[in-house]
MIZAGU-624998 format. One record per residue (C-alpha): x, z, y. Coordinates in Angstrom, 3 decimals, decimal comma. Layout:
% MIZAGU-624998
+----------+----------+----------+
:       c1 :       c3 :       c2 :
+----------+----------+----------+
:        X :        Z :        Y :
...
+----------+----------+----------+
END
This chain:
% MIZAGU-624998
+----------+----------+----------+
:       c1 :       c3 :       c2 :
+----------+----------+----------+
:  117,291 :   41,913 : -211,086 :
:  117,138 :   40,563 : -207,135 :
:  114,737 :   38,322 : -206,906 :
:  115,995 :   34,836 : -205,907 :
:  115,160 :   32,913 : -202,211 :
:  113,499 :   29,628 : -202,637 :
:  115,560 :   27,442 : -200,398 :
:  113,732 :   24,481 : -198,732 :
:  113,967 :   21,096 : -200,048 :
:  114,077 :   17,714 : -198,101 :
:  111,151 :   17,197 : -199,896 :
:  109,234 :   20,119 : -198,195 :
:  110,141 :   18,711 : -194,842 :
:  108,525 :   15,343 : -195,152 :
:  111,860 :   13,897 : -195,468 :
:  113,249 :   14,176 : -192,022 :
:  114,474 :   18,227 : -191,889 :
:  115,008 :   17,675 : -188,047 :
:  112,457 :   19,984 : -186,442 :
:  113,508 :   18,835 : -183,076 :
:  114,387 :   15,103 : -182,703 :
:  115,275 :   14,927 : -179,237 :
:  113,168 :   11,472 : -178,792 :
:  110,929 :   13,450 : -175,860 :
:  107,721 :   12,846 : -177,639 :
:  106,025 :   15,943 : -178,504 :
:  105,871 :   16,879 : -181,998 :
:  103,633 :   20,073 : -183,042 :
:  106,339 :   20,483 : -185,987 :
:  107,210 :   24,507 : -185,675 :
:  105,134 :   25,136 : -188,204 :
:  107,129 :   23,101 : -190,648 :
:  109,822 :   25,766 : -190,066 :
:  110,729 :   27,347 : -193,420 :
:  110,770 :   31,153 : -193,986 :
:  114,354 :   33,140 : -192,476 :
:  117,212 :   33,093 : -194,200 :
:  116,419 :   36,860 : -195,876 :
:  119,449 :   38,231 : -192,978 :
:  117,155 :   36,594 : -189,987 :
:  113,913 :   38,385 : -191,698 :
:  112,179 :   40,054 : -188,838 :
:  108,535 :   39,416 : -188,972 :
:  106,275 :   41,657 : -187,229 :
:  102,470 :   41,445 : -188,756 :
:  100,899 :   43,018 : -185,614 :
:  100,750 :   39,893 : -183,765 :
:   99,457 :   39,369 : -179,972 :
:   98,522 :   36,055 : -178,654 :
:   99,255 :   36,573 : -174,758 :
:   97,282 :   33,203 : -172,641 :
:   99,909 :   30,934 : -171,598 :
:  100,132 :   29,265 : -168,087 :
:   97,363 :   26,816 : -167,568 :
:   99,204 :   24,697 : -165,809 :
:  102,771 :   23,315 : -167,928 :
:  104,973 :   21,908 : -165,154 :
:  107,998 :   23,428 : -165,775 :
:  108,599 :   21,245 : -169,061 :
:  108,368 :   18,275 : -166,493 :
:  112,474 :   18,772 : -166,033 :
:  112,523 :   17,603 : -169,825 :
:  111,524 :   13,784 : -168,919 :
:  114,179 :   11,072 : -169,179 :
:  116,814 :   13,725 : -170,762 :
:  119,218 :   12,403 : -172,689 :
:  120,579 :   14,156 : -176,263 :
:  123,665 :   13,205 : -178,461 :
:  122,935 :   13,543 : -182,125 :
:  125,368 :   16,488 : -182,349 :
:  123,254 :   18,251 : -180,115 :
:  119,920 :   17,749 : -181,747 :
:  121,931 :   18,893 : -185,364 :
:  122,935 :   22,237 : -183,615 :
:  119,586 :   22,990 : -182,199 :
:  117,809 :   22,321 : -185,395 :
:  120,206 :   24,389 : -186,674 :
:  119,770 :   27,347 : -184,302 :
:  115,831 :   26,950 : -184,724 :
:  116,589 :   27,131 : -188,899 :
:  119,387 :   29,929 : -188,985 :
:  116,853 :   32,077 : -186,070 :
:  120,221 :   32,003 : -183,812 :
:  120,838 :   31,722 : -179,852 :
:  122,647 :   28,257 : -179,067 :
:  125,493 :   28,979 : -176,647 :
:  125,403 :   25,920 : -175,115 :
:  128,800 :   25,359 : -172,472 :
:  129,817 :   21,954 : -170,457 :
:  130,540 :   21,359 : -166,740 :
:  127,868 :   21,885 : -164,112 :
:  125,381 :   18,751 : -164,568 :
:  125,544 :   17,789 : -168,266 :
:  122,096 :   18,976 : -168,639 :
:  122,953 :   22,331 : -170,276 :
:  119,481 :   23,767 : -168,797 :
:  117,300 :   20,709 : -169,159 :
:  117,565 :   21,313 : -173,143 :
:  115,725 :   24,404 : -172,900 :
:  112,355 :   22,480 : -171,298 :
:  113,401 :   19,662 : -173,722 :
:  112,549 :   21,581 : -176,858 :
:  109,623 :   23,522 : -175,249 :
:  108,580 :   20,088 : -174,322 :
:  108,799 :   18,214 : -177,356 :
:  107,488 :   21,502 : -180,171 :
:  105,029 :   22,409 : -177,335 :
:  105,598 :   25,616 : -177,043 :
:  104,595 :   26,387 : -173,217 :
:  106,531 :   27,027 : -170,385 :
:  110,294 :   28,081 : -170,832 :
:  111,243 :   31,815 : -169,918 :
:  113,751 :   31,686 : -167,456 :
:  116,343 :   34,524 : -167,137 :
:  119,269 :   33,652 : -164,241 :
:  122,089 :   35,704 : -164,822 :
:  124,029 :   37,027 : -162,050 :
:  126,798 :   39,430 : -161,552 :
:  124,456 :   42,230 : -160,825 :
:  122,220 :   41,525 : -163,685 :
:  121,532 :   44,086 : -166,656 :
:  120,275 :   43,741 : -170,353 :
:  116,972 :   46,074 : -168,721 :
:  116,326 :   43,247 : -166,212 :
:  115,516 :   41,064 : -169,087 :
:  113,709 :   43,265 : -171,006 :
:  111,183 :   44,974 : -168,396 :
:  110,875 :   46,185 : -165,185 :
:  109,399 :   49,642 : -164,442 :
:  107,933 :   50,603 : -161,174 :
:  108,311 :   54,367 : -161,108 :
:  107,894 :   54,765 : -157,610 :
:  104,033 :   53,263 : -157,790 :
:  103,235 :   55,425 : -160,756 :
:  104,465 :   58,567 : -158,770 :
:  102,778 :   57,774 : -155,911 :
:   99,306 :   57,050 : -157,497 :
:  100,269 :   60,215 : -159,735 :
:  100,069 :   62,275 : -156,401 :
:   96,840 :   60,708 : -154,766 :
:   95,234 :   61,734 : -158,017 :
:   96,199 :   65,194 : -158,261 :
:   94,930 :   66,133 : -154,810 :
:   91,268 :   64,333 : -155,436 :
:   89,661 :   65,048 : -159,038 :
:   91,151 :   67,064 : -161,616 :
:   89,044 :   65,893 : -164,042 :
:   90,618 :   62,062 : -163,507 :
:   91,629 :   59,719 : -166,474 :
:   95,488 :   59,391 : -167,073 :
:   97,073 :   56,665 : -165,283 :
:   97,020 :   53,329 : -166,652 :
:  101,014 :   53,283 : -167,574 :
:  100,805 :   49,781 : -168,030 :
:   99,567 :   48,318 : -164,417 :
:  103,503 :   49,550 : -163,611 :
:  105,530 :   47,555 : -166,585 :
:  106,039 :   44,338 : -166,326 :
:  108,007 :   42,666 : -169,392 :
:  111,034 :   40,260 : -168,855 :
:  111,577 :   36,528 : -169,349 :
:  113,877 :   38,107 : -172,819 :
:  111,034 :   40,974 : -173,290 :
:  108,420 :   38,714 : -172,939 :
:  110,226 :   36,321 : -175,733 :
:  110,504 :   38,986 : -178,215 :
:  106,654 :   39,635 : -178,011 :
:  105,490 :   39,229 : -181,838 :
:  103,629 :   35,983 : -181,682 :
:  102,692 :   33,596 : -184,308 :
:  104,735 :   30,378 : -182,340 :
:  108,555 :   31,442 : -180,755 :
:  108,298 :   31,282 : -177,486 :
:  111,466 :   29,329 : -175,328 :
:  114,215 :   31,233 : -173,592 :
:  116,667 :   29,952 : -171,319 :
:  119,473 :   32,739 : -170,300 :
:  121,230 :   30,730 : -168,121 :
:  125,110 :   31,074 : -166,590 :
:  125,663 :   33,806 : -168,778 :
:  129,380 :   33,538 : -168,043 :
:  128,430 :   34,339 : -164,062 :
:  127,319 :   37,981 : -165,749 :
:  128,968 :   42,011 : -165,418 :
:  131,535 :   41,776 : -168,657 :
:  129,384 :   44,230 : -170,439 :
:  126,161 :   41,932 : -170,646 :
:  126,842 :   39,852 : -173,679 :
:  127,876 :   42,910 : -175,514 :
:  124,762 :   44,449 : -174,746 :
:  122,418 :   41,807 : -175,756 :
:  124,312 :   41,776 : -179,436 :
:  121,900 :   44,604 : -181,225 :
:  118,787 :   43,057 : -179,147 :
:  119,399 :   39,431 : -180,629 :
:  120,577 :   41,266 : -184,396 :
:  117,424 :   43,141 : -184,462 :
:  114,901 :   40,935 : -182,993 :
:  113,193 :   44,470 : -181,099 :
:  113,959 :   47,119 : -178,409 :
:  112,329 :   50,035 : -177,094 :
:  110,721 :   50,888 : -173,393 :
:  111,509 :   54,798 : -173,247 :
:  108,874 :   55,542 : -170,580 :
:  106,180 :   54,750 : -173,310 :
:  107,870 :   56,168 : -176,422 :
:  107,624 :   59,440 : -174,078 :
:  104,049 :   59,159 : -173,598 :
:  101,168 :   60,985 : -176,515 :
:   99,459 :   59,974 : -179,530 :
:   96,526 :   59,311 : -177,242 :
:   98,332 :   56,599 : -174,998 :
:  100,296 :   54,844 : -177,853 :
:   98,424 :   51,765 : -177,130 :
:   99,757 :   50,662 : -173,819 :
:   98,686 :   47,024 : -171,914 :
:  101,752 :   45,548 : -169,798 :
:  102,027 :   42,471 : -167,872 :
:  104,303 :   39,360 : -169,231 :
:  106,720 :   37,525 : -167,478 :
:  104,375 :   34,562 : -167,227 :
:  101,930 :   36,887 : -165,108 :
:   98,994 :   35,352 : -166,440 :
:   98,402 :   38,463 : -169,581 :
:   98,393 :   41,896 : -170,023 :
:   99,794 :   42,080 : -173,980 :
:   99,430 :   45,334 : -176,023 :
:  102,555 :   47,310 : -176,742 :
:  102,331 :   50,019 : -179,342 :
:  104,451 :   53,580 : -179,712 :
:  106,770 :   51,786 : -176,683 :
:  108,060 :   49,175 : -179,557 :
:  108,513 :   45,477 : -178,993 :
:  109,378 :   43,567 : -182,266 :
:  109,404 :   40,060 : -182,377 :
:  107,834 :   38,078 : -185,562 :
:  108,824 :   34,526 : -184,759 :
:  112,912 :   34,885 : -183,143 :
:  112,412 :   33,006 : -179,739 :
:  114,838 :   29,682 : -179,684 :
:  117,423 :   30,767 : -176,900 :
:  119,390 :   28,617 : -175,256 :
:  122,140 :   29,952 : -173,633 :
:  123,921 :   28,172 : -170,967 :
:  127,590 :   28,851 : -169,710 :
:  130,353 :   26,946 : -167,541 :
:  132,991 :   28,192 : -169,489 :
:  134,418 :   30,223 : -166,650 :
:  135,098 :   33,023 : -169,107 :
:  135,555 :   33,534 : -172,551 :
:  132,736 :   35,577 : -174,413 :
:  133,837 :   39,016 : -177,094 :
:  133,551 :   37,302 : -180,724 :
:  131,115 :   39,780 : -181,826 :
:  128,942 :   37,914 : -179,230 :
:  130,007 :   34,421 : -180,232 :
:  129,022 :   35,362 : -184,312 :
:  125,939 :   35,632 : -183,386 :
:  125,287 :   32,565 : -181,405 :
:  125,515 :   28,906 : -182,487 :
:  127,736 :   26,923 : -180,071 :
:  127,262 :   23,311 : -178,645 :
:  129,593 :   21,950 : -175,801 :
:  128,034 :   19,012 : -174,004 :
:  129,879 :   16,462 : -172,822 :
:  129,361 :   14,678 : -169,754 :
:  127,360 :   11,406 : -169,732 :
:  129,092 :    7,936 : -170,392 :
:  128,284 :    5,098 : -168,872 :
:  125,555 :    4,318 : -171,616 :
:  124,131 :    6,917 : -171,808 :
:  123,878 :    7,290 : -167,383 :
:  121,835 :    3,736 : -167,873 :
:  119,412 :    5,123 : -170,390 :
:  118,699 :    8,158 : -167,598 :
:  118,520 :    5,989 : -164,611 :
:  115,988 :    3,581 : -166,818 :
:  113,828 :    6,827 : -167,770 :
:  113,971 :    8,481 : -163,908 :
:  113,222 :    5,310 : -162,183 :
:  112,912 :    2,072 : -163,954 :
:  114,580 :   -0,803 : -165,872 :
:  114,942 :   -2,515 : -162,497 :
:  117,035 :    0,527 : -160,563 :
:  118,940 :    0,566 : -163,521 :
:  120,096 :   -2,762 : -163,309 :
:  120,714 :   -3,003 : -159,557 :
:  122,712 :    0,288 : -160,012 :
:  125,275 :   -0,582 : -161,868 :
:  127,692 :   -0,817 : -159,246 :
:  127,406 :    2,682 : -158,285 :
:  127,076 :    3,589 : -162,150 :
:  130,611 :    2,413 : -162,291 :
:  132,203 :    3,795 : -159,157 :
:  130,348 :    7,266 : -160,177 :
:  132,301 :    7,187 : -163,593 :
:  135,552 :    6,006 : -161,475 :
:  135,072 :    9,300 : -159,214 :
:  134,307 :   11,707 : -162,240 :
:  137,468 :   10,018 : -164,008 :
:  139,725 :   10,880 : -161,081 :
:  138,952 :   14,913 : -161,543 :
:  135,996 :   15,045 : -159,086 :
:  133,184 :   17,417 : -159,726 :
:  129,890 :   15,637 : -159,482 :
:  126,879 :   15,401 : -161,267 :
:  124,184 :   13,018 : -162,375 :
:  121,383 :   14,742 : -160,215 :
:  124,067 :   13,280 : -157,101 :
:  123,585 :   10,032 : -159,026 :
:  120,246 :   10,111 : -159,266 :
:  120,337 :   11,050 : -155,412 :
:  122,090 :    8,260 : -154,606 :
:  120,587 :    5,688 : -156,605 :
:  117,237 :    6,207 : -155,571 :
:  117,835 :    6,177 : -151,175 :
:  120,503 :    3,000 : -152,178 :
:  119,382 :    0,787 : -154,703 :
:  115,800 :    1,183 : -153,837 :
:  115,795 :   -0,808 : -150,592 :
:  114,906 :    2,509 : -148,429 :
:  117,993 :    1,902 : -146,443 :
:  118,900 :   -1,614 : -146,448 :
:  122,061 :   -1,845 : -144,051 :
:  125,261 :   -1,916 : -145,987 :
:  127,035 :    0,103 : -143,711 :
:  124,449 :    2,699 : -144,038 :
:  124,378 :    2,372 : -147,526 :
:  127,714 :    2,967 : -148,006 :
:  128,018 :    6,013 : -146,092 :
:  124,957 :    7,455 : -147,411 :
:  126,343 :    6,267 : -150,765 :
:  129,405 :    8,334 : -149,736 :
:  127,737 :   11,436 : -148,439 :
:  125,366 :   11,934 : -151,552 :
:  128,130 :   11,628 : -154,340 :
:  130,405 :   14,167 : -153,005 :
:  133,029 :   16,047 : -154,971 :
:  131,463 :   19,512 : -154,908 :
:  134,745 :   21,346 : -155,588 :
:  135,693 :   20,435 : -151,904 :
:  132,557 :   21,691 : -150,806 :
:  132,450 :   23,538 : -147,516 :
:  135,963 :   22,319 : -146,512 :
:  136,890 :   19,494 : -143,836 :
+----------+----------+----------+
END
């Protein structure tokens, strides 16, 4: 007979089975995670600890950031299920932002950052290999001492913002792959058996002997060296990925099973107040509504703009910097410009 998989209760989550709450108060609550579903198993008991950053600025981009409740169901979701969110909406909805929101708020240290371009490969994620040092320090030593140690293999591997994410650590580690839809059509396909399986392999140290299976490489973070054994990375705690896209393609449904999706919407006119208050005070808020308006007027009309612009705006106008009207309006102008007629007269 199979044996069966106790399923958490509401109980077991103190009531509340958000693990994330969006509020921007830190909670350490990823411990109150529940085991896999028994598909998502993919625990690795050989852990390694690698020293975060000492210094956790990068979360800062997480203050005043404003979540629907949709949002915070999907990424509780995603952190239950051990999926990536697929997270699409127009330039300046804050698609990014949630990343260093939930590595703010479940402290888990800085967010892995992974910009996708056109050029950009699954390898560039995983590791980089510098083949060209290792040959050249290969040579120096073979005309000195013959009697030399073999090279240090790891001083020339260097995992990447995804690598570094699968590393088997106790605590999930935050990764933001982000304008995914920018990438070479192949990418998404090629991250499907990476994200299924939780591991991948670094040929240049499966290659190496029995005496060199233990290999220390650098992390993305730059502050470790992390030990990687037999050339296997396998993750024990999935990282929570957020993946960000602008929609300007449509991703192979293999790749979309696999992912949880959110679309965020832009910001009404609530919601703009409640980020204004949090960037720069009650009072800016108030003596901003003006512009609040005419901002929602513009994006209304079809014009591409964002609430950074706002924010821009906001803060050289309504904070008495410039106080001439005329300048103020121009400026006002200038700052909150539709960026799909960027570059043209």
């Amino acid at each position: 007979m199979t044996a069966q998989t106790s399923l958490p209760t509401v109980a077991d989550l103190s009531d509340d089975w958000r693990i994330y709450r969006g509020s921007g108060q830190q909670y350490d609550d990823i411990g109150r995670l529940p085991p896999p579903p028994p598909w998502r198993r993919l625990g690795n008991d050989e852990l390694v600890e690698p020293r975060l950053p000492d210094a956790d600025t990068s979360n800062s981009r997480a203050n005043g950031y404003q979540i629907t409740d949709e949002a915070i169901e999907m990424v509780n979701a995603a952190l239950y299920l051990r999926r990536p969110l697929l997270v699409t909406g127009k330039p300046g909805t804050g698609k990014s932002t949630l990343a260093y929101s939930i590595a703010n708020e479940l402290i888990l240290g800085p967010v892995l950052y992974w910009s996708v371009t056109s050029r950009s490969k699954l390898a560039d994620g995983l590791y980089t290999y510098d083949a060209i040092g290792r040959l050249q320090e290969s040579n120096l030593s073979a005309r000195g001492d013959t009697d030399a140690q073999p090279l240090d293999v790891g001083r020339y591997l260097t995992l990447g913002p995804l690598g570094t994410a699968l590393l088997p650590q106790a605590r999930p580690r935050v990764l933001l792959i982000d304008e995914l839809d920018k990438s070479d059509i192949d990418l998404p396909n090629d991250l499907l058996n990476v994200f299924e399986e939780g591991r991948f392999e670094i040929p240049e140290l499966v290659r190496l002997s029995e005496e060199q299976s233990l290999v220390q490489v650098m992390t993305a973070d730059g502050t470790d060296r992390v030990p990687i054994r037999r050339g296997v990375v396998r993750c024990n705690a999935f990282p929570v990925v957020v993946i960000t896209s602008n929609a300007e393609r449509e991703f192979p449904p293999a790749f979309l099973r696999r992912c949880l999706r959110l679309d965020i919407r832009p910001p009404d006119e609530r919601t703009l107040t409640k980020i204004v208050e949090s960037m720069l005070g009650p009072e800016a808020a108030d003596r901003s509504r003006e512009l609040i308006t005419q901002f929602l007027a513009q994006r209304d009309r079809g014009d591409v703009i964002t609430t950074d612009q706002l924010l821009n705006a906001i803060y050289m106008v309504a904070s008495g910097i410039l106080p001439p009207e005329a300048t103020r309006a121009r400026l006002r102008s200038n700052l909150i410009r539709d960026l799909s007629t960027a570059g043209t007269s």
